[in-house]
DOKE-208806 format. One record per residue (C-alpha): residue number from 0; residue in one letter; x, y, z. Coordinates in steps of 0.5 Angstrom, whole numbers, plus 500, padded with zeros to 3 digits. Example, Ala and Ser with C-alpha at 12.3 -4.5 7.8 and 13.67 -1.06 7.14 Angstrom:
// DOKE-208806
{0 "A" {525 491 516}} {1 "S" {527 498 514}} 
// end
This chain:
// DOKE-208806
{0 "X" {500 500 500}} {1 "X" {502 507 499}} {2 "X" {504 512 506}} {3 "X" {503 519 505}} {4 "X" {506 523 511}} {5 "X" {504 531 511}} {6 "X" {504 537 515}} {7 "X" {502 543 513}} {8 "X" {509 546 511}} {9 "X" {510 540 507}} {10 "X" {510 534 504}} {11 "X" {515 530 509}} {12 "X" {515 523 506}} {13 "X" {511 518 500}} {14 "X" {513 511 501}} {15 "X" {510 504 501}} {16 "X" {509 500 506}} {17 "X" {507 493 509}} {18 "X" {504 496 516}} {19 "X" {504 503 518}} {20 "X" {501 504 526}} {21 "X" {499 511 528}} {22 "X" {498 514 535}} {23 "X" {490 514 535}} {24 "X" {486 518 539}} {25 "X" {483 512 543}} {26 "X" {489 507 542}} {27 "X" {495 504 537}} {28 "X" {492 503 530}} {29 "X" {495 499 526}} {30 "X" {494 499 519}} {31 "X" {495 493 513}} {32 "X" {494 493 505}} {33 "X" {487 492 504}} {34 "X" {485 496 511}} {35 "X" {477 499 511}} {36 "X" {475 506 509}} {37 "X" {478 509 515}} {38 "X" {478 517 518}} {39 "X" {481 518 526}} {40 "X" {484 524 529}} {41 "X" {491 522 531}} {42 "X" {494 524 538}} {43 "X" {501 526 540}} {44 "X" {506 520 540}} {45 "X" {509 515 535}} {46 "X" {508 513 527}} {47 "X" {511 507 525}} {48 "X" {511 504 518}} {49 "X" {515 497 516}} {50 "X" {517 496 508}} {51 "X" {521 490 507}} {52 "X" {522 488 514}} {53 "X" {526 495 516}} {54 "X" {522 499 521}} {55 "X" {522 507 520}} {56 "X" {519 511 527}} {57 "X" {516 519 526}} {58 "X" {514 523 532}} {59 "X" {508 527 530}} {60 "X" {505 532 534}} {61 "X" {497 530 533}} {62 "X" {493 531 526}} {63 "X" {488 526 523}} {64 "X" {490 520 518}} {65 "X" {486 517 512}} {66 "X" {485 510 509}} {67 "X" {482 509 502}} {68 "X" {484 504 496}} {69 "X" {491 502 499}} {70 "X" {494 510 501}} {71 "X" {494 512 508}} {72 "X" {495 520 509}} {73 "X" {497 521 515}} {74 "X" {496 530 516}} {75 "X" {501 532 522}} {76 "X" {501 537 526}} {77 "X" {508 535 525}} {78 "X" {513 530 524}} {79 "X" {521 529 526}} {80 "X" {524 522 523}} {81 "X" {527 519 530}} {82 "X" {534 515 529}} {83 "X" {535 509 532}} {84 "X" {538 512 537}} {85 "X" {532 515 539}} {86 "X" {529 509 540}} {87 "X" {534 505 543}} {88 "X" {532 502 549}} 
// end
C-alpha cells in the first residue's frame, strides 16, 4: 500500500509499506494492505511503517489519517523522523 505522511509545511514522506501503526485517539491502529475505509483523529505519539522488513519510526504532533483504496494519508500537526538511536532501549 502507499503512505503519505504531510504537515501542513510540507510533503515529508510518499512511500510504500507492508504495515503503518499511528497514535489514534483511543489507541494504536494498525493498518495493513487492504484496510477498510477508515477516518481517525490522530494524538500525539509514534507513527511506525515497515517496508521490506525495515521499521521506520516518526514523531507526529497529532492530526488525523485517512484510509482508502490501499493509501494512508496520514495529516500531521508535525513530524520529526526519529533515528535508531532515539529509540534504542
Amino acid at each position: 500500500m502507499q503512505l503519505k505522511l504531510i504537515t501542513p509545511t510540507a510533503e515529508v514522506l510518499t512511500t510504500d509499506a507492508d504495515i503503518v501503526t499511528v497514535p489514534g485517539e483511543v489507541g494504536e491502529l494498525g493498518i495493513l494492505p487492504q484496510h477498510t475505509f477508515l477516518v481517525s483523529l490522530l494524538t500525539a505519539g509514534e507513527m511506525t511503517y515497515t517496508k521490506g522488513g525495515k521499521t521506520e519510526r516518526y514523531q507526529l504532533g497529532g492530526g488525523h489519517v485517512e484510509v482508502a483504496n490501499d493509501v494512508v494519508v496520514v495529516m500531521a500537526d508535525s513530524a520529526t523522523a526519529m533515528s535508531s538511536a532515539d529509540t534504542a532501549h
